[in-house]
Every structure is written in C-alpha cells, then in structure tokens.
C-alpha positions in Angstrom: -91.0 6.9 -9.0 -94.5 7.1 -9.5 -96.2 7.8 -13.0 -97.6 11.3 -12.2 -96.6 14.0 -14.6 -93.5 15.9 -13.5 -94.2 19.0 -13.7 -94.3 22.4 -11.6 -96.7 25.4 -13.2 -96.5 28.8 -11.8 -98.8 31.2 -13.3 -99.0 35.0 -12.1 -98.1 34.3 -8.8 -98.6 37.4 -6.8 -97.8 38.0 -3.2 -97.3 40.9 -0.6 -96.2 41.2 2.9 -97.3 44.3 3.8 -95.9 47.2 2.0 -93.0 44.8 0.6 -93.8 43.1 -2.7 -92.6 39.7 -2.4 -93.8 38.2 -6.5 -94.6 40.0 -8.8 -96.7 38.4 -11.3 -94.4 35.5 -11.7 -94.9 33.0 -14.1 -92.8 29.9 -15.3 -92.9 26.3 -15.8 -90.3 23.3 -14.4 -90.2 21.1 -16.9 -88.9 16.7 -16.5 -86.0 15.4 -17.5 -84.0 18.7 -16.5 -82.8 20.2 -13.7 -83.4 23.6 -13.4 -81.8 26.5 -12.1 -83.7 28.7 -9.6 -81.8 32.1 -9.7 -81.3 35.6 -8.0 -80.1 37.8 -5.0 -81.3 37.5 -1.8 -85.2 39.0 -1.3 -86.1 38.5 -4.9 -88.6 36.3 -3.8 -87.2 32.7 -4.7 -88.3 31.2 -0.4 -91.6 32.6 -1.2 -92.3 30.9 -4.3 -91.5 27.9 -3.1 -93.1 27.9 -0.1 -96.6 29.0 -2.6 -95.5 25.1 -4.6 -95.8 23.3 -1.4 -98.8 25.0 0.4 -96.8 26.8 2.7 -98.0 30.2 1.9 -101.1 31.6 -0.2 -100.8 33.9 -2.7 -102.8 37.2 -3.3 -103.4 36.2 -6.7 -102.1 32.6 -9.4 -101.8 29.7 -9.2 -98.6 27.1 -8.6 -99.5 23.4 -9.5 -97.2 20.2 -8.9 -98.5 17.4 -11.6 -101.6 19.6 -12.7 -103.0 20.0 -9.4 -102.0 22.3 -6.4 -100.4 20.6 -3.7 -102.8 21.0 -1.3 -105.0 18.3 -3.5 -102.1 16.2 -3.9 -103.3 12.4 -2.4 -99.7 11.2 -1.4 -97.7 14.6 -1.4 -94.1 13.0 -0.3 -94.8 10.2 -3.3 -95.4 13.2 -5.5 -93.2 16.2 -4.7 -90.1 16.0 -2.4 -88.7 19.2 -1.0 -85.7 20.3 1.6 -85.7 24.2 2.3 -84.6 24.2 5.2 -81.8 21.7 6.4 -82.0 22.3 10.2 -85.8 21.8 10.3 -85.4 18.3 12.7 -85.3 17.9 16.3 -81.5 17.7 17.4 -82.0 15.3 20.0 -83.6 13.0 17.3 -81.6 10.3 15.6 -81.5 10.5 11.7 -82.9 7.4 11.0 -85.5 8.3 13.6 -86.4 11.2 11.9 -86.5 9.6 8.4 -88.6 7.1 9.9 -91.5 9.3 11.4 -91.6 10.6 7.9 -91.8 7.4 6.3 -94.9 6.4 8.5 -96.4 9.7 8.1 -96.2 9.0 4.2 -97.6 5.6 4.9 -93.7 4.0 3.3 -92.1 1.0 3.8 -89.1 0.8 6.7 -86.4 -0.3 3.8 -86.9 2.8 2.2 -85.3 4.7 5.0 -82.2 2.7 4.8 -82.0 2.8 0.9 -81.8 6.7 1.2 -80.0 7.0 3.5 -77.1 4.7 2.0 -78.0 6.9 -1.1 -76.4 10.6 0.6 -74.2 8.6 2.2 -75.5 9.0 6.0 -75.8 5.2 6.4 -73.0 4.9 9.3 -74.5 7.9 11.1 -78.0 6.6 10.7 -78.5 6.5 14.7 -76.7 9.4 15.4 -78.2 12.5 17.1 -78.7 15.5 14.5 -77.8 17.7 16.9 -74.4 16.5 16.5 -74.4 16.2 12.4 -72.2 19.7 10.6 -74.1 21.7 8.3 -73.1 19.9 5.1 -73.9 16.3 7.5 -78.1 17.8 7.6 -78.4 19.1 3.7 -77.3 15.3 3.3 -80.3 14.5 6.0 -82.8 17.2 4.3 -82.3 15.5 1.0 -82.6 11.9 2.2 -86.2 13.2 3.5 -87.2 15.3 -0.2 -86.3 11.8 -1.7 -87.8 9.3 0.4 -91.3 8.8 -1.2 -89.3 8.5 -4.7 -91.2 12.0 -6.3 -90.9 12.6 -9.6 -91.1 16.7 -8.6 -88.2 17.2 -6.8 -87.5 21.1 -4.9 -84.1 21.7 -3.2 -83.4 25.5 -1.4 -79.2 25.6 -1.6 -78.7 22.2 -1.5 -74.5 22.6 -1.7 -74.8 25.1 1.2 -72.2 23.6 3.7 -70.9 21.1 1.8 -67.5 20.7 0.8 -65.7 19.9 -2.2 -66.4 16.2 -2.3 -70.1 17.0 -1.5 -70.8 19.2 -3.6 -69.8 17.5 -6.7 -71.6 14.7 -5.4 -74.7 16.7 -5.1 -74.2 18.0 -8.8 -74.0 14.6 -9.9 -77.2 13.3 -8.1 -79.3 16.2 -9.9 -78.3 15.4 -13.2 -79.0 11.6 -12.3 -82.0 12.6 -11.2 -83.0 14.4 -14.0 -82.1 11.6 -16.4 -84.7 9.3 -14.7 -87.2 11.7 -16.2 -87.8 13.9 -12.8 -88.6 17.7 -12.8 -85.5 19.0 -10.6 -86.2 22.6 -9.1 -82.7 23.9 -7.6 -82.4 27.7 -5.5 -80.1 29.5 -5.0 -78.3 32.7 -4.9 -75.1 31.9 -6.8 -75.2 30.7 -10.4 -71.7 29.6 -9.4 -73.2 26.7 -7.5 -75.3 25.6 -10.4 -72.3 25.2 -13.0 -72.3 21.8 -14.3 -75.7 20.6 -13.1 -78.4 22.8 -14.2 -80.1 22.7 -18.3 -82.3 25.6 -17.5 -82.1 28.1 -15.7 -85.0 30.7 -14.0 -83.7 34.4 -12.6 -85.8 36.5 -10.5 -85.2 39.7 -9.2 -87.7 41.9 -7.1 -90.2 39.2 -7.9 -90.1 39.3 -11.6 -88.9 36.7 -14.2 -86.1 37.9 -15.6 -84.8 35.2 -17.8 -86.2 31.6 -19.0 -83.7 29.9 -20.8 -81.3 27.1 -21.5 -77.7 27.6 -19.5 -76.7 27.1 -23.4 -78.8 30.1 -24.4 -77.5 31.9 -21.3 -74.3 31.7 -22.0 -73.8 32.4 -25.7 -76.1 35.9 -25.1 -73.6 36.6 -22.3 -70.4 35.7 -24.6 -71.6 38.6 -27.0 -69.5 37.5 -29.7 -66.4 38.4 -28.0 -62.7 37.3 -29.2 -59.9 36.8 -27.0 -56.4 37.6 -29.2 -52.5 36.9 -27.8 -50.1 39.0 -29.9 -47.0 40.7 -29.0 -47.7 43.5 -31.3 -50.9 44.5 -30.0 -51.0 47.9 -30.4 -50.8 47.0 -34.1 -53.4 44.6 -33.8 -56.0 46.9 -31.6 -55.5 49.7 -34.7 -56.0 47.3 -37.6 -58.8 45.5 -36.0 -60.6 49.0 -34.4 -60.5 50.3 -38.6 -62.3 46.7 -39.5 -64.9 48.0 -37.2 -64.2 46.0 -34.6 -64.8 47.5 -31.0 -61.4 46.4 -28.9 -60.2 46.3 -25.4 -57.2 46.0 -23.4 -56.6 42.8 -21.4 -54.2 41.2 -19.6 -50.3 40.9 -20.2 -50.5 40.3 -24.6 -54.3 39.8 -25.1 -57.2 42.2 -26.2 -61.1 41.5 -26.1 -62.6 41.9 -30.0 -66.0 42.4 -30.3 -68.0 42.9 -33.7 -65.8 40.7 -36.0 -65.8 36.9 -36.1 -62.9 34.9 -35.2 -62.0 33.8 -39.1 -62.1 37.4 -40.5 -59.7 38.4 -37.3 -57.5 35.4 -38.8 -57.8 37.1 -42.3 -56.8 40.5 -41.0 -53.9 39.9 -39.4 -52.4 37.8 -41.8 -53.0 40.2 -44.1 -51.4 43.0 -41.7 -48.4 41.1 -41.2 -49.5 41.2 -37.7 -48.0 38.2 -35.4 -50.3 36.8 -32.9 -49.7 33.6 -30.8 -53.5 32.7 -30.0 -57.3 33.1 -30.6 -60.3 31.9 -29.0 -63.7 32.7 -29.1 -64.7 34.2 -25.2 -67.2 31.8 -23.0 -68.6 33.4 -20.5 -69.0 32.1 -16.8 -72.7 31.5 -15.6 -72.0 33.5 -12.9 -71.2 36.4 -15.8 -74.3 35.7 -17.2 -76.3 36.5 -14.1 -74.5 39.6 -13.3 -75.3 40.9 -16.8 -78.9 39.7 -16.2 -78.6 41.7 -12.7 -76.7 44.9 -13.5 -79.9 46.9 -14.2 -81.9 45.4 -11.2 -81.6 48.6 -8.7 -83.1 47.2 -5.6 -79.8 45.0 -5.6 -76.8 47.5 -6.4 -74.8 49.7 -4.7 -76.1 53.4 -4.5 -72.9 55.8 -5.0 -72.2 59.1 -3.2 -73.8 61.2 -5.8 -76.8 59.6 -5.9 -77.3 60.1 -2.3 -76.8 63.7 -2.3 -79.4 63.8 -5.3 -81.9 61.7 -3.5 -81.6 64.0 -0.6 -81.9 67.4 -2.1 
C-alpha cells in the first residue's frame, strides 16, 4: 500500500440530469482506518457520487478528491484508489486471470500480483476460467480482486455482498474490517444497512441527494435506541399503570413484555420493587441498524408510500 493519504473529500457536490436532481449539495469526508457505510434507497444518488470520485461523471458544481487531489490528476490511479461498481463489467469470453492481467499491465504491475489477489477472494482454482461462466457472487469476488490489485490505500466497493452467500458474505465483512485496520479509507454502498452490520464504523445516508446522517454506527444506534426499556412481567397491566404514573410513556409488546420509554432501567428496578410488582426480565432496547435507517428515512417523501387519501387530495 502506497504512502498517499487515504482519504476521499466531497464538498458540495451538485449534479442534475435534466429535470431530475441527482446531488444535492452533498458534502462528506471518508476517513482511514474505517470502513464506512454508504447509505440510502435506491435513486438517492449514492452511483452518482461515486462515479463523480472516480472521474466518471462531472458535476455541475464541488469538488470530490481521493488523497487531496481529484482523480483525474491522480499519477497511478489503480495504486491509489481501487473501485468495483459494477461486477459484470468484463468480457465473458475472457478468462479471470486474463482479465486481471490486462489490468495489471495497464497499471504498469507486476504478473505475481494477479495471482496474490486472486488467491486472496479465493478465485485461484477458477483463475483460467471464462467469466461468462462465473455466478454472480463468483464476479463480485472477480470485481474486488481488480479494486485491490494495485494495493490502494482508497478503497470504493458498490454492493459488494450482492450475490454472495452466507459464507461470502461474512468473508467479505471480514476483509473490510481487515482492510481498514491496515490504515485504508474503505467506502462501502449500498441500499440495506442490513448488509453493513458488523463491518462498517461510520456510516453516511443520503436520501434525494442530501446528507442525512454522518456518524459513528455507535452514535447511530444509541439515537435510534431512544432510551427504550424492554420489561417481562406476568402482571403487566400492573406494571404498564405504575410505570405510565412515573411518567414513563409504555407500550404493549409481545406475549409478557412492554416497551418503557422516559425512565432509566434502575429507577424501573426501584419501582417495581417498591410496587410489589413481579417481573422476570429487563434490558435496555438496541436497536438494529437497519432500525436506525428507517427512522433516518421515515420523513424522506420521495421514498414512501403515498396512501389513498393523499391521492384524492393531490388530485382535487
């Protein structure tokens, strides 16, 4: 890995594809030693923002930089930044080995590299096998092999677990968070925070071309908790009316449990006890990152559902 910052900038990237607003003054930075979490629903302009890192695209108006410089000025761009975005882009008649190795000449690298990556997603006995003939999950594996053949320390991968199963996609999650700890800036789409449980320190979400959120998963996660207290108790009635006069705001959940929001796990402790109220159990609630996004989403309303009586508003 070469000693060049890794870093990505984006800095009021603006861009528009006709009447349709694709960013929207996005701004963020990708920091090293993480991997980050690129985040939203489909069209909220995650493709396009990438494609504006890696010179693909223009934008009306910002700037995106990879190392301090954009990557159009970038000397040795597959030493510097390595990107998959789209795992089908290779000839299918074309062997994989073949294919890594135009790369590698194109990026003036050595031919061991090719077989070191190669034997690093695992491709290694498929190496002279057509791509045509590789599944879905078989060219990610190929796609990444190519984003990490010049050994960048900016790394960009669009849906890298798309297609993979079980074993691979663990895998994958383990190879971003080792690539992260050897100090490399780890940019990760996608449209599922699901996929990014486990792997991602940070996560970015964008929706209609807007930064919505910049924050640690830790961060994330705790907002998305709200304070919220999961209590077993075969009396809960009893518990729901001692705990709503403490001020707490409860809920109904399954079987024996209610939700408690507004009191802290201790004073519910305190309470009961002093209620004579039995209860069996009592944790603090963690929620999912994939409830995090859909609380980071709800009020987003290009990307919900428009009910019946908002239709026959809109067309009066």
């Amino acid at each position: 890995m070469e000693a060049t910052e890794a870093t990505i900038e984006v800095r009021g990237l603006r861009k528009r594809y006709g009447p349709t607003v694709a960013l929207d003054g996005l701004t963020f930075t990708v920091r090293p030693g993480q991997v980050t979490g690129f985040v939203g629903p489909n069209g909220a302009g995650k493709s396009t923002t990438m494609r504006v890192i890696l010179g693909l695209d223009r934008p009306d108006a910002g700037t995106a930089l990879v190392g301090g410089v954009p990557y159009r000025e970038l000397r040795a761009p597959l030493c510097e930044v390595g990107a998959m975005l789209e795992a089908s882009a290779v000839h299918p008649a074309r062997r994989a080995r073949d294919h890594l190795l135009w790369m590698a000449h194109a990026g003036g690298l050595p031919a061991r590299r090719v077989d070191e990556v190669l034997d690093l997603v695992g491709l290694a006995s498929a190496a002279r096998a057509a791509a045509g003939g590789f599944s879905l999950g078989m060219r990610q594996r190929l796609g990444i092999a190519g984003a990490l053949l010049g050994d960048p320390p900016v790394l960009i991968f669009d849906e890298p677990v798309n297609g993979l199963d079980p074993e691979g996609v663990r895998w994958i999650r383990g190879l971003l968070r080792s690539l992260a700890a050897e100090g490399r800036a780890v940019l990760v789409s996608s449209h599922l925070m699901s996929e990014l449980e486990g792997s991602a320190d940070h996560v970015l979400v964008v929706g209609r071309g807007r930064l919505l959120t910049d924050g640690s998963v830790r961060d994330l996660v705790t907002a998305a908790s709200g304070g919220r207290v999961l209590l077993t108790t075969s009396a809960r009635q009893d518990a729901m009316t001692l705990l709503a006069r403490a001020g707490a705001t409860v809920a109904t959940g399954d079987a024996d449990t209610v939700t408690v929001s507004g009191l802290a796990a201790e004073r519910i402790v305190a309470l009961l006890t002093e209620g004579r109220v039995p209860f069996s159990g009592i944790s603090e609630h963690r929620a999912s990152l994939e409830e995090a996004y859909m609380e980071l989403t709800r009020d987003a309303a290009d990307f919900t559902a428009t009910t019946a009586n908002e239709t026959e508003r809109d067309a009066t």
